[in-house]
C-alpha positions in Angstrom: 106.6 35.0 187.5 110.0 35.3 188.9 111.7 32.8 191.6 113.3 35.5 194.1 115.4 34.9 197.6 115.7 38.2 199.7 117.5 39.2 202.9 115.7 41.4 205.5 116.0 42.9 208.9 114.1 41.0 211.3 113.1 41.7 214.9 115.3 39.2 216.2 118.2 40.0 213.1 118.4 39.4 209.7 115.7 37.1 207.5 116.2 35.1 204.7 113.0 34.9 202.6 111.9 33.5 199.2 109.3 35.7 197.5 105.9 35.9 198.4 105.6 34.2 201.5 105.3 35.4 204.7 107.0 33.5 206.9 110.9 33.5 207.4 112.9 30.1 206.0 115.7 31.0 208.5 116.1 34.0 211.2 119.9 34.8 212.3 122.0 37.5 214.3 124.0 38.3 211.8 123.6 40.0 208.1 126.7 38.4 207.0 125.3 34.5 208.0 121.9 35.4 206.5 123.8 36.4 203.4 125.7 33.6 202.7 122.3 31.0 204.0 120.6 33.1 201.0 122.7 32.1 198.2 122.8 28.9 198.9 119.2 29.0 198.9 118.8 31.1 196.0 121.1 29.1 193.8 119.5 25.8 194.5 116.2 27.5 193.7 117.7 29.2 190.6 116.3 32.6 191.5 117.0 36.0 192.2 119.0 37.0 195.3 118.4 40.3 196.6 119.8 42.1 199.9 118.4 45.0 201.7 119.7 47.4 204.2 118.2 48.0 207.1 115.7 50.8 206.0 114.5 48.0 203.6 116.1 49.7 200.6 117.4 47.0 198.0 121.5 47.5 198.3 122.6 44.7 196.6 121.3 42.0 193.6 122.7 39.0 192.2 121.1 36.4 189.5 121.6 32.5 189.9 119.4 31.6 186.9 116.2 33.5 187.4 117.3 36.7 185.5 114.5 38.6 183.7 116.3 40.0 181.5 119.7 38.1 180.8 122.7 39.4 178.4 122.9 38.9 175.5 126.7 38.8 174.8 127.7 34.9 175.3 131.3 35.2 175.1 
C-alpha cells in the first residue's frame, strides 16, 4: 500500500491530509501555506504528494520516495 499526503479544500480553507484518515493533520487559509506544510510532511513520510483544486480534481503530483512506479533511467 502506498504512503500518500494530499491537499484539500476545507470548510474553513485548505487541508493537509495523509491517506486514509479522516481527520485533518493541519487546516489553513491559504492553498499556498497548506502546500508547502504538505511537502514537508510528505517528504518526511516519504510518500506521495498530491494537490487538488477546489472541485476536488487532482491538479498537481509530486513523489518524495513513495513512487509506484519509479523510472527506470538512473542517469
Amino acid at each position: 500500500m502506498r504512503k500518500t499526503t494530499h491537499v484539500v479544500p476545507h470548510p474553513d480553507g485548505w487541508a493537509v491530509k495523509t491517506g486514509g484518515s479522516q481527520r485533518a493533520h493541519r487546516v489553513v487559509e491559504r492553498k499556498s501555506d497548506a502546500v508547502d506544510i504538505g511537502r514537508d510532511l510528505s517528504r518526511s513520510r516519504q510518500s506521495e504528494f498530491l494537490i487538488h483544486g477546489r472541485d476536488g480534481k487532482i491538479q498537481r503530483t509530486a513523489s518524495h520516495g513513495g513512487d509506484p512506479c519509479p523510472p527506470r533511467d538512473k542517469k
